[in-house]
C-alpha positions as CSV (number, residue, x, y, z in Angstrom):
1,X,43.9,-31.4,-180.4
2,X,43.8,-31.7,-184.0
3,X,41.2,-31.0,-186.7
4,X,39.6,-34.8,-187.6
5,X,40.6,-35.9,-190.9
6,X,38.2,-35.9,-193.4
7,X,37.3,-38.3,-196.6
8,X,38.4,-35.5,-198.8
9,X,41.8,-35.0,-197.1
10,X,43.0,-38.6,-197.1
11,X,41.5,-39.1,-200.4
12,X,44.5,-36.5,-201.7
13,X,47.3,-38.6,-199.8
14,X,49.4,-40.9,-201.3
15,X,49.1,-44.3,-199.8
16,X,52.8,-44.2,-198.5
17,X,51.0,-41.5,-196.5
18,X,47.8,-43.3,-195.4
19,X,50.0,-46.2,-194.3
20,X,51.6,-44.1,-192.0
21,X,48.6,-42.0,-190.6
22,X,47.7,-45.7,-190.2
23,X,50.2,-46.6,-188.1
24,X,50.3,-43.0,-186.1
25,X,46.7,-43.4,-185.0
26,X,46.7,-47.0,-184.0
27,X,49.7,-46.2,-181.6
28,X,47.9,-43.2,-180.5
29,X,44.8,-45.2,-179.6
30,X,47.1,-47.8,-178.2
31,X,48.5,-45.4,-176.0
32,X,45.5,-43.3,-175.0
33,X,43.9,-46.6,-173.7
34,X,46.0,-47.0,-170.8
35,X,45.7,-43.8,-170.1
36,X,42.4,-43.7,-169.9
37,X,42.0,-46.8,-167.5
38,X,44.3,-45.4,-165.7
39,X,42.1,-42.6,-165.4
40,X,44.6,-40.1,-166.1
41,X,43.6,-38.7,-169.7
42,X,42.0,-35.2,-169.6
43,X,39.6,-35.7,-172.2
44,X,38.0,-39.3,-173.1
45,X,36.1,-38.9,-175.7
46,X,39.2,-38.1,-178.0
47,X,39.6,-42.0,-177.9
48,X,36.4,-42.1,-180.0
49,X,37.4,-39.1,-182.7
50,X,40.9,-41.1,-183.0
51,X,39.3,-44.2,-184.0
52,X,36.5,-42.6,-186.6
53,X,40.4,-41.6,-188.0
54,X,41.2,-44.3,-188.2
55,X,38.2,-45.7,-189.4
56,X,38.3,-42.9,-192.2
57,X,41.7,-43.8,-192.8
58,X,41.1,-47.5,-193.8
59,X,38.6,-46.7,-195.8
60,X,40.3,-44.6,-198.3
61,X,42.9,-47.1,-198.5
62,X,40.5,-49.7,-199.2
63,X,39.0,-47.5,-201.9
64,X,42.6,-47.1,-203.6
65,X,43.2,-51.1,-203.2
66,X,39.6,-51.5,-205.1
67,X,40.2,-48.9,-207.5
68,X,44.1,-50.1,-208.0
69,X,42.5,-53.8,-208.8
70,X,40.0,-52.6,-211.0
71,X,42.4,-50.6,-213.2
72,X,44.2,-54.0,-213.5
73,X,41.6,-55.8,-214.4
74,X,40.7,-53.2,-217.3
């Protein structure tokens, strides 16, 4: 299993990037939930770590979409 992402990491990415880590962890969480009620995952709490990613993951984007308006605005 991978490392969790952190704030600092995705805060490097592009948002080309973030969209797709976007996109990669949503699948995986769509995919790890029928697998856990079908009771065949080996470990379930990686279901919660993938959406904290994801979590993280929206954020940063919505900190470059705030700081993108801003910068407009000035």
């Amino acid at each position: 299993m991978a490392a969790p992402l952190t704030a600092g990491k995705l805060r490097d990415m592009t948002v080309a990037e973030l969209r797709s880590q976007e996109e990669q962890l949503a699948d995986q969480i769509f995919r790890l939930r029928f697998q856990v009620a079908a009771s065949q995952v080996e470990n379930p709490a990686r279901l919660h770590l993938l959406r904290k990613d994801l979590a993280r993951v929206k954020t940063v984007l919505r900190e470059k979409a705030i700081a993108a308006e801003t910068e407009t605005r000035a």
